[in-house]
PADRENRO-708990 format. One record per residue (C-alpha): residue in one letter; x, y, z. Coordinates in nm, 3 decimals, padded with zeros to 5 digits. Example, Ala and Ser with C-alpha at 12.3 -4.5 7.8 and 13.67 -1.06 7.14 Angstrom:
2
<resn:a u:01.230 v:-00.450 w:00.780>
<resn:s u:01.367 v:-00.106 w:00.714>
***
This chain:
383
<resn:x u:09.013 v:06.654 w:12.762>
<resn:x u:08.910 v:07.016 w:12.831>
<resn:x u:08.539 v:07.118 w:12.763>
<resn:x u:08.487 v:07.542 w:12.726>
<resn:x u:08.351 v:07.788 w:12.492>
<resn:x u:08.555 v:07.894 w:12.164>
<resn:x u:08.688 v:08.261 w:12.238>
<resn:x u:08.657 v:08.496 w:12.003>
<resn:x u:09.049 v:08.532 w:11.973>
<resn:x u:09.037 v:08.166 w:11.835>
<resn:x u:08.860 v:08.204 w:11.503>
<resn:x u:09.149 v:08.081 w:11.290>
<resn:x u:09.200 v:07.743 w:11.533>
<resn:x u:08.831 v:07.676 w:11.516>
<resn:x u:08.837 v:07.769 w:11.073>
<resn:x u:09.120 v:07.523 w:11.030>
<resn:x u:08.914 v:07.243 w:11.256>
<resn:x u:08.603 v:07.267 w:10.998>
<resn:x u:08.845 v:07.317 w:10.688>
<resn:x u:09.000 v:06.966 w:10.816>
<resn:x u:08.673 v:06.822 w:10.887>
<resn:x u:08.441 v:06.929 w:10.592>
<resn:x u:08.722 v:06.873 w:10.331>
<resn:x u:08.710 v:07.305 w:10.251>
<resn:x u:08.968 v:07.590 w:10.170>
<resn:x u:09.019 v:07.861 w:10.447>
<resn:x u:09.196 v:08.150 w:10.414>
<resn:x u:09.393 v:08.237 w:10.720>
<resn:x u:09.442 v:08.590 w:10.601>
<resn:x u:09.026 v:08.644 w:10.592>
<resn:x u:08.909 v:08.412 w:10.893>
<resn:x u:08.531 v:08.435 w:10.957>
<resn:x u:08.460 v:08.601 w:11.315>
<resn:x u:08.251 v:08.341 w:11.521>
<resn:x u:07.922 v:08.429 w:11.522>
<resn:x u:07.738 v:08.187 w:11.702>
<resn:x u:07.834 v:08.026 w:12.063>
<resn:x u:08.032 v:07.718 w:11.996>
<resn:x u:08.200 v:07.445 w:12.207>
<resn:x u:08.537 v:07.321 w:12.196>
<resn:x u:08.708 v:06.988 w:12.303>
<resn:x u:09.043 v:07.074 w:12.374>
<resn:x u:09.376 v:06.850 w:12.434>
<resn:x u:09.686 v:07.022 w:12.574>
<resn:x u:09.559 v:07.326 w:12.434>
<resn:x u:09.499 v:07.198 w:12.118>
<resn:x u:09.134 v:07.230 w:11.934>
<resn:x u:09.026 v:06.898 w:11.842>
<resn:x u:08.627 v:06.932 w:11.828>
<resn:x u:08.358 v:07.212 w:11.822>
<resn:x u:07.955 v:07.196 w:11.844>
<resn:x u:07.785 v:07.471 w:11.767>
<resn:x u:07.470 v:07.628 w:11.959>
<resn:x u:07.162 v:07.792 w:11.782>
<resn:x u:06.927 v:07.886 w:12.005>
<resn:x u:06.547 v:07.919 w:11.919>
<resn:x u:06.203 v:07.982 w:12.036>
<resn:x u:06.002 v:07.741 w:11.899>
<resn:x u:05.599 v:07.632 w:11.877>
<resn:x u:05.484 v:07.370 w:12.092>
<resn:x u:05.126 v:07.324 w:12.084>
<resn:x u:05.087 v:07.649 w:12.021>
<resn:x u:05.321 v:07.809 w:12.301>
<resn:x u:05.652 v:07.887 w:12.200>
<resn:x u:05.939 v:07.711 w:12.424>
<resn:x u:06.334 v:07.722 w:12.409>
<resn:x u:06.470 v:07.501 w:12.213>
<resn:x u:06.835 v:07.382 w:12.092>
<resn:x u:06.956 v:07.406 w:11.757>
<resn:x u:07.318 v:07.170 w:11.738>
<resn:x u:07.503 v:07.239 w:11.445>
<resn:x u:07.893 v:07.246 w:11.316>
<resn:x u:07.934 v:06.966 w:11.492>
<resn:x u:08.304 v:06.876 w:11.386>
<resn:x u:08.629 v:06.651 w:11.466>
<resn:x u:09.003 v:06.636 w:11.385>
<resn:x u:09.023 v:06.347 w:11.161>
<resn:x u:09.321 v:06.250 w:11.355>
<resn:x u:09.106 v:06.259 w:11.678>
<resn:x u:08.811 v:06.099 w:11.574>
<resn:x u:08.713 v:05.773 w:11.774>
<resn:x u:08.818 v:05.926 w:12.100>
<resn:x u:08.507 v:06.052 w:12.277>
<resn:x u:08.558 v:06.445 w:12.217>
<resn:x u:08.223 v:06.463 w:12.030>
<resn:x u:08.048 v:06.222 w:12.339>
<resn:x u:08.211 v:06.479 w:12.603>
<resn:x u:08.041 v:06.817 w:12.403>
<resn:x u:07.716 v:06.642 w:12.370>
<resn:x u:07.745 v:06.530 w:12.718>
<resn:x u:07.799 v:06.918 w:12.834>
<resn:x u:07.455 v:07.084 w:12.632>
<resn:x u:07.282 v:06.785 w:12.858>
<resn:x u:07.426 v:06.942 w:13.142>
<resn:x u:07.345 v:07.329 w:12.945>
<resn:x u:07.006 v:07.202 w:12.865>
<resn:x u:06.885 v:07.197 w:13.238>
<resn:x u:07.014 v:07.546 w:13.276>
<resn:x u:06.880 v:07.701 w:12.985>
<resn:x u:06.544 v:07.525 w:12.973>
<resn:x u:06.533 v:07.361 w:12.613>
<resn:x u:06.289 v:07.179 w:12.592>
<resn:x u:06.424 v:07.027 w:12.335>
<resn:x u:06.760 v:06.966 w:12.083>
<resn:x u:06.730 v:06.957 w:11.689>
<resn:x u:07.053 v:06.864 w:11.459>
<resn:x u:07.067 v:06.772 w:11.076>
<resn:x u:07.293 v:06.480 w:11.067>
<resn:x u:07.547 v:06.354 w:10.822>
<resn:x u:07.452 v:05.990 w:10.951>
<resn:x u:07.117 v:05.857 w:11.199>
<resn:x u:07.289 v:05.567 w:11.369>
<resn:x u:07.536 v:05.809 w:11.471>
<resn:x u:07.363 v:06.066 w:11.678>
<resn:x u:07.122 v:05.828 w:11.767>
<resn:x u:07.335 v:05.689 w:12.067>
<resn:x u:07.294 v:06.045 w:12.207>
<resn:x u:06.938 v:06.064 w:12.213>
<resn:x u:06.844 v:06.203 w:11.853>
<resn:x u:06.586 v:06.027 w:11.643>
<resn:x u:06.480 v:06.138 w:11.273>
<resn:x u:06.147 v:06.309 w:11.268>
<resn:x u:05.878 v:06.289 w:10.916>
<resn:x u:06.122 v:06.391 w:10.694>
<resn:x u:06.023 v:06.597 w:10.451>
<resn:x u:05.900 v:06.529 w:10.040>
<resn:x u:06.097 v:06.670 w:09.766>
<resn:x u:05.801 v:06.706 w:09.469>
<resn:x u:05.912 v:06.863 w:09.116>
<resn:x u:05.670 v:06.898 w:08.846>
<resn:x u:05.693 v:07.013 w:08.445>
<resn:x u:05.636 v:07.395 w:08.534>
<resn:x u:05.389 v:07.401 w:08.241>
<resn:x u:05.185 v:07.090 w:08.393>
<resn:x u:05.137 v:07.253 w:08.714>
<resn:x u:04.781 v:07.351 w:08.640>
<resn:x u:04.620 v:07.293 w:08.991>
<resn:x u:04.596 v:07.660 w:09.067>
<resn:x u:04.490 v:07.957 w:08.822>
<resn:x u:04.771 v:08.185 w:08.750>
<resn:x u:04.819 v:08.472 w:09.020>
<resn:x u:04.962 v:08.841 w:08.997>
<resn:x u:04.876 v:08.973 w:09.299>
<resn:x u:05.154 v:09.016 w:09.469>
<resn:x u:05.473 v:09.189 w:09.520>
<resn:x u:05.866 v:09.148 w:09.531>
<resn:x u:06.055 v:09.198 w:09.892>
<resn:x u:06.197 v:09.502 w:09.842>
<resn:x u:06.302 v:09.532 w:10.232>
<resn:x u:05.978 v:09.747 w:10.318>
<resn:x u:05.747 v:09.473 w:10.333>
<resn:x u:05.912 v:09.344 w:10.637>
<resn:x u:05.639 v:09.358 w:10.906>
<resn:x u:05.445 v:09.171 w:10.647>
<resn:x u:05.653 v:08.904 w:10.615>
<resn:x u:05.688 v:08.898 w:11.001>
<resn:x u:05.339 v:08.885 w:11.069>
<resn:x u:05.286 v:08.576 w:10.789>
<resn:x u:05.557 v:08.358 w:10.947>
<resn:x u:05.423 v:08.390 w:11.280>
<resn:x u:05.091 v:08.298 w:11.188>
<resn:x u:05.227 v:07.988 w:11.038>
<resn:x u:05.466 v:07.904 w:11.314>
<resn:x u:05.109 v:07.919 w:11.524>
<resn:x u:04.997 v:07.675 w:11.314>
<resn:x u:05.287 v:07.393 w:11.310>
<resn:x u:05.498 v:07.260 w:11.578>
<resn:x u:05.885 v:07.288 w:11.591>
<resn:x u:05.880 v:07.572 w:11.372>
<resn:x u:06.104 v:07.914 w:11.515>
<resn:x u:06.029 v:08.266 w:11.582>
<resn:x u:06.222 v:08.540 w:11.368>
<resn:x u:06.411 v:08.828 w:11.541>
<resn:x u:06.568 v:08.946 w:11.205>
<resn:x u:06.482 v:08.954 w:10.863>
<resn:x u:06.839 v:08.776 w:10.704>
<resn:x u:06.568 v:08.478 w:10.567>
<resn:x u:06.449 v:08.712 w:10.328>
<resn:x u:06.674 v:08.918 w:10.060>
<resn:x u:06.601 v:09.250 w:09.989>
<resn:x u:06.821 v:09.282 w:09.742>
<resn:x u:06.752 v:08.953 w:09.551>
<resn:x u:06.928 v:09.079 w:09.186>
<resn:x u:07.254 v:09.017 w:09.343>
<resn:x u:07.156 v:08.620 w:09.553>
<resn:x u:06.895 v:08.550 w:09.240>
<resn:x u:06.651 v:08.446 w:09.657>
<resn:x u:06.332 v:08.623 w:09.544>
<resn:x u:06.102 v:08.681 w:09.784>
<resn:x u:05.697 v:08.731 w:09.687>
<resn:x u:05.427 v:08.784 w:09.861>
<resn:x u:05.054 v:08.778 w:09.771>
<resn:x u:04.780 v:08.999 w:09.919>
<resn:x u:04.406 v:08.933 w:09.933>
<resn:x u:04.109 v:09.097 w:09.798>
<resn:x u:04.161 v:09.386 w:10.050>
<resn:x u:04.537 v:09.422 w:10.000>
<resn:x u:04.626 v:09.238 w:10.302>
<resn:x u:04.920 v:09.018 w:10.263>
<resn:x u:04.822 v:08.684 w:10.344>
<resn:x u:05.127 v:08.445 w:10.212>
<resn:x u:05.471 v:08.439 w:10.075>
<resn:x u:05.649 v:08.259 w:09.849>
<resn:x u:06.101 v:08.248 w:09.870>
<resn:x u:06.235 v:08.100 w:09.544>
<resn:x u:06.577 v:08.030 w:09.355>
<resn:x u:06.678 v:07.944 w:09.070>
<resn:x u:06.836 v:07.600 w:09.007>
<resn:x u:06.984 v:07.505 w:08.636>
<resn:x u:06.690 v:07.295 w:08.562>
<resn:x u:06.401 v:07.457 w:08.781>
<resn:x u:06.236 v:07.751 w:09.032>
<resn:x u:06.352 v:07.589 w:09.356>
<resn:x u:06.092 v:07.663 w:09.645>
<resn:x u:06.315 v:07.760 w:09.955>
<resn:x u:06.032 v:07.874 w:10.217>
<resn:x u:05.666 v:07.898 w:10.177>
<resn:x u:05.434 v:08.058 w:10.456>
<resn:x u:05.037 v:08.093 w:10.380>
<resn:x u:04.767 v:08.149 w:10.672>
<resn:x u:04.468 v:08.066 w:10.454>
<resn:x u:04.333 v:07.804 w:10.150>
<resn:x u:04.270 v:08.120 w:09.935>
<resn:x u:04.647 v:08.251 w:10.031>
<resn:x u:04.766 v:07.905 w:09.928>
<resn:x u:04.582 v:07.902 w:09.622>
<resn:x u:04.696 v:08.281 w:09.524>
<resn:x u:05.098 v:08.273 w:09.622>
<resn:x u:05.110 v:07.926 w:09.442>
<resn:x u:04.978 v:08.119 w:09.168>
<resn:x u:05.237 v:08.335 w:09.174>
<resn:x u:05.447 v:08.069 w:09.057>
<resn:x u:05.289 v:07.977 w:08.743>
<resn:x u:05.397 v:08.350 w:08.624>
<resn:x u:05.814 v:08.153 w:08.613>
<resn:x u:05.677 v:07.903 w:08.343>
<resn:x u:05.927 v:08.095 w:08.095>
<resn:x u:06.235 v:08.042 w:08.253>
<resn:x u:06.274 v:07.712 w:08.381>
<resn:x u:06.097 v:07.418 w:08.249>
<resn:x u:05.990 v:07.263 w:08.617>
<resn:x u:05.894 v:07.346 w:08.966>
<resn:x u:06.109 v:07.177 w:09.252>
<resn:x u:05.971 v:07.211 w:09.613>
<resn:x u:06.285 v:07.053 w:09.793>
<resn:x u:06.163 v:07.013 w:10.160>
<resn:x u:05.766 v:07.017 w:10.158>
<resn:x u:05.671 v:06.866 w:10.536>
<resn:x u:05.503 v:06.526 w:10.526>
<resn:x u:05.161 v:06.724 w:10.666>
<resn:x u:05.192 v:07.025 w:10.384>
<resn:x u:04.824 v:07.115 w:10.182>
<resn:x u:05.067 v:07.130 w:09.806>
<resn:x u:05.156 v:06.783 w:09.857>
<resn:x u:04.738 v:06.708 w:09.780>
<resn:x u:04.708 v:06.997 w:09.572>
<resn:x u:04.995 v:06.878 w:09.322>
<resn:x u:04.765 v:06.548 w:09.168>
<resn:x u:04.960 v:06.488 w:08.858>
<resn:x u:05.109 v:06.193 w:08.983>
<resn:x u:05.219 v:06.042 w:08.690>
<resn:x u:05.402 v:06.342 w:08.615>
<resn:x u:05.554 v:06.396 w:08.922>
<resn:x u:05.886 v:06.324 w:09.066>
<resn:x u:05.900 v:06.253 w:09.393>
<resn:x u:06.121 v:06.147 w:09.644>
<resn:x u:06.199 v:06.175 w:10.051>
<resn:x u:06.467 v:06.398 w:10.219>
<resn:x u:06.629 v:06.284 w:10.522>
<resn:x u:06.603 v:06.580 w:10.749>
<resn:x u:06.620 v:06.733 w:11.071>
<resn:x u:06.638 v:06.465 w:11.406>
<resn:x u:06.513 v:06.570 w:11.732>
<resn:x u:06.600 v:06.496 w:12.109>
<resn:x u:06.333 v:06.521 w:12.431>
<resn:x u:06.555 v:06.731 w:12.630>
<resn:x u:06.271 v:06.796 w:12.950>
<resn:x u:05.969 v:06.536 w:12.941>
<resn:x u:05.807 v:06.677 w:13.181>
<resn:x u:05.799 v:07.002 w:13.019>
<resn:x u:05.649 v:06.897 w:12.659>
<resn:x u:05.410 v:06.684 w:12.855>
<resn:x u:05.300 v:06.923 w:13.071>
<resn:x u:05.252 v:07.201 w:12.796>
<resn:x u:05.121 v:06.966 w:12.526>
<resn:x u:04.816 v:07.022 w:12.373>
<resn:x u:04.515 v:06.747 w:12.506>
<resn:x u:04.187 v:06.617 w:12.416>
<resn:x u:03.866 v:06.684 w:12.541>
<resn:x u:03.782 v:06.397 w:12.630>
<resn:x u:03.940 v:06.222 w:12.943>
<resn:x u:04.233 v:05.958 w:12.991>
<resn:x u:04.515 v:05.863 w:13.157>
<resn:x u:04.867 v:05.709 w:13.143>
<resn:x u:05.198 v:05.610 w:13.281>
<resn:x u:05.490 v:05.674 w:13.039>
<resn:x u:05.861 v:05.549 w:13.156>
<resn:x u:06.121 v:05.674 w:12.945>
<resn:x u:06.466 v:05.475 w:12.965>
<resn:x u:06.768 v:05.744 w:12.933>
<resn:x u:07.097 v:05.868 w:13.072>
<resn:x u:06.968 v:06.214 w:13.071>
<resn:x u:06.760 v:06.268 w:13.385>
<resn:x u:06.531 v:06.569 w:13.264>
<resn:x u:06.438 v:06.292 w:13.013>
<resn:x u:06.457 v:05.980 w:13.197>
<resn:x u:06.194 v:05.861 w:13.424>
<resn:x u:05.817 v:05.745 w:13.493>
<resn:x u:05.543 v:06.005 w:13.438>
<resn:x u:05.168 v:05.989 w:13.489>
<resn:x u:04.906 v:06.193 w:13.298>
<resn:x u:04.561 v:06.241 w:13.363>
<resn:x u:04.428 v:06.465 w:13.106>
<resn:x u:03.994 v:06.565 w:13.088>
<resn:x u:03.854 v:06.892 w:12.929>
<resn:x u:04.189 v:06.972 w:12.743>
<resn:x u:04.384 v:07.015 w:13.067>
<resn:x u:04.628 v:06.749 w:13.222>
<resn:x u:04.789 v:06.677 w:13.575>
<resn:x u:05.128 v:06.575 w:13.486>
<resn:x u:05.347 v:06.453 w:13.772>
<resn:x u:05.641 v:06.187 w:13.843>
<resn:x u:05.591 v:05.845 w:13.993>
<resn:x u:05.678 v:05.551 w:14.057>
<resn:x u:05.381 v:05.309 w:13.979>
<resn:x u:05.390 v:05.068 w:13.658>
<resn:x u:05.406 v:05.190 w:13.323>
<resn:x u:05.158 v:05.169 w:13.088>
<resn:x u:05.411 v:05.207 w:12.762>
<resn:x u:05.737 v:05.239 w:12.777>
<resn:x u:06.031 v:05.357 w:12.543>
<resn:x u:06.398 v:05.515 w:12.495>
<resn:x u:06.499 v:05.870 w:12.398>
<resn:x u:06.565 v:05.832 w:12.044>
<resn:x u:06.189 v:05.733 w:11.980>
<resn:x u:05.994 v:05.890 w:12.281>
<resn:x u:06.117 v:06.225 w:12.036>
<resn:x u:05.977 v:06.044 w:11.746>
<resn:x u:05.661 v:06.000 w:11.906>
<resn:x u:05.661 v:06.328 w:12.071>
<resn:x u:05.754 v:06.576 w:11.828>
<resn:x u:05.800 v:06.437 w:11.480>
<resn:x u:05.365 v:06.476 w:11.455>
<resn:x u:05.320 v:06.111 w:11.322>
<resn:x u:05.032 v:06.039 w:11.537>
<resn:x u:05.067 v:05.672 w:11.636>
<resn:x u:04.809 v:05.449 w:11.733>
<resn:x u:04.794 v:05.236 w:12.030>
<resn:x u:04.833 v:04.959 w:11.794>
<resn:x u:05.159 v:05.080 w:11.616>
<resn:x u:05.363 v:05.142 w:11.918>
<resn:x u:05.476 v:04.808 w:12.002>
<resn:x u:05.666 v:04.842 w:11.685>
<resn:x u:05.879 v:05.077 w:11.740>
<resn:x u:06.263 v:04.975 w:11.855>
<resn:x u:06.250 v:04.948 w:12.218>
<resn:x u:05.924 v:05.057 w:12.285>
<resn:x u:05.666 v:04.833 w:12.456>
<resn:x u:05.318 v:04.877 w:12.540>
<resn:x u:05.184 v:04.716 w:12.898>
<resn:x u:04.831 v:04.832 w:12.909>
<resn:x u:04.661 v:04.819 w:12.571>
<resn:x u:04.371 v:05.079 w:12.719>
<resn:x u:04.563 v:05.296 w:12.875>
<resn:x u:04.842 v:05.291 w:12.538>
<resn:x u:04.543 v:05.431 w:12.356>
<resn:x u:04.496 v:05.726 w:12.604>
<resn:x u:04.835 v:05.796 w:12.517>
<resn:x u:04.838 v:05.760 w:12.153>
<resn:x u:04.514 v:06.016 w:12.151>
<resn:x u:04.707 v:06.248 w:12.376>
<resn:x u:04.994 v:06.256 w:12.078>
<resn:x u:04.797 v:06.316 w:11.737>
<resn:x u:04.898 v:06.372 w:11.389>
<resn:x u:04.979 v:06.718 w:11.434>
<resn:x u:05.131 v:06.979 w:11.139>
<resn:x u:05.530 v:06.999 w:11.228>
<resn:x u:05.761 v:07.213 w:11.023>
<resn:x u:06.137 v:07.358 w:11.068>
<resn:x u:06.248 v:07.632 w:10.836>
<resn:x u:06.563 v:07.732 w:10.992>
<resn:x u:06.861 v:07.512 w:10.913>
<resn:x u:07.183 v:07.475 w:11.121>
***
């Protein structure tokens, strides 16, 4: 089996592989041009299996790190069961030392299946809806305007401010999140400006049969929460509730939205992440004042992630390096990325629990858990 890139002269092989394996129509007369870098698994010639590659830039503690987005990840039905999809996984390991993620994020169609390469399900997000004429905990709100395309460096300049402020999230190059011309997608984008005209938040919405469907949300203040949720209480005429879909575990609205006994609410199973460099996120992670110390062995096939580390950490700075003394705690891939970059925050006393994870030095576990906070983690891009 033959791992390379998808050429550009292959569009049509690579449209019939994801009409075969995501049950759609293509038309071979209007293939879609490949846009993105993608992967193939190939079998005397033949296209059996692709992976897509999204590259970001995302937050990590508050510097921003490549990362690996994994998507169109796709089989043959006629080849499934026969490694193709272990053998393209296996080559971004290889691509990840290379490129420097530090890092790999996927949204699966099924956890126990990408969890034997590494991938672990991070807080998944809330999906709240509330009668749109209930949602009282915020006064009505005009001040704002629609995305007309002009506002761009606005809208720029709010999503970076909350990227700073949660982990995993992505850096824009381009402004495709946000429709200018929003009449034609019914994806209206608002923002809201402060007292001094600033623009301090913005709100993306659709419209779903039953409700305004919150796509993206980006604030960099209380008052800028307060005002763009505002915003939304202007919609009460034309659909009957309020849906946000994906709110992150950590997100203000989920406190702010008290009618409980109102209020539908349920969990979404999103995005899974993958430690691609240990050292790296240790190394760059964000650390307490106060001092402590640790010895973390991580148990995996992939070498940038496998291994025994030791931290000493004092003053917010750390000495990370490898070694070969006893660990302290010890754990696998799949939930070293839990612990690591879903933003949980477990305590000394909950990691024992965790499937294959085992804690040697109660003291020392503790310097760890402190080291690895609840922390606010979001991902707006999907994949």
């Amino acid at each position: 089996m033959l791992i390379r890139p998808i050429r550009p002269d292959e569009a049509a092989a690579l449209e019939k592989l994801r009409a075969a394996a995501f049950s759609f129509k293509a038309d071979p007369e209007h293939t879609r041009p490949i846009v993105h870098e993608t992967l193939g698994a190939y079998d005397d010639g033949v296209l059996l299996a692709s992976i897509t590659i999204r590259p970001y830039t995302c937050n990590w503690c508050g510097e921003y790190l490549p990362a690996l987005g994994v998507g169109g990840v796709s089989t043959m039905p006629l080849a499934r069961r026969a490694g193709a999809i272990r053998k393209l996984f296996g080559e971004l390991d290889r691509l990840a030392a290379e490129r420097g993620w530090a890092w790999g994020m996927l949204y699966p169609f099924s956890y126990p299946y990408y969890r034997q390469f590494g991938y672990e399900r991070l807080d998944p997000p809330h999906n709240y809806t509330i009668p749109l004429p209930s949602f009282d905990c915020v006064p009505r709100c005009s001040d704002g305007v629609l995305y007309d395309g002009s506002q761009a460096d606005a809208l720029f300049a709010i999503h970076r401010r909350y990227a700073d402020a949660h982990n995993l999230m992505a850096l824009r190059d381009n402004a495709n999140a946000w429709d200018a011309t929003p009449e034609r997608s019914l994806r209206y984008t608002y923002l809201h400006r402060d007292p001094s005209g600033t623009f301090d938040a913005y709100v993306t919405l659709t419209y779903a049969a039953d409700a305004i469907e919150v796509s993206e949300l980006a604030y960099t203040s209380p008052a800028s929460l307060t005002g763009v949720l505002g915003i939304l209480r202007l919609f009460e005429g034309q659909r009957k509730q309020l849906r946000f879909p994906a709110l992150p575990a950590t997100s203000p609205v989920i406190g702010m939205l008290s009618r409980y006994e109102i209020t539908e609410r349920s969990i979404y199973n999103g995005v899974m992440g993958r430690v691609l460099d240990t050292e790296t996120l240790l190394r760059k992670n964000s650390y307490p004042d106060v001092s402590g110390h640790f010895t973390l062995t991580v148990h995996d096939a992939l070498p940038s992630c496998a291994g025994t580390f030791t931290v000493a950490y004092a003053n917010g700075h750390a000495d990370v390096s490898r070694t070969d003394r006893p660990a302290d705690v010890e754990t696998d891939a799949p939930n070293l990325s839990r612990i690591l970059l879903s933003g949980i925050g477990y305590t000394a006393e909950e990691l024992p629990y965790l499937p294959n994870t085992r804690v040697l030095d109660t003291a020392r576990a503790a310097d760890f858990s402190r080291a690895f906070p609840r922390r606010s983690v979001h991902l707006m891009e999907h994949f």
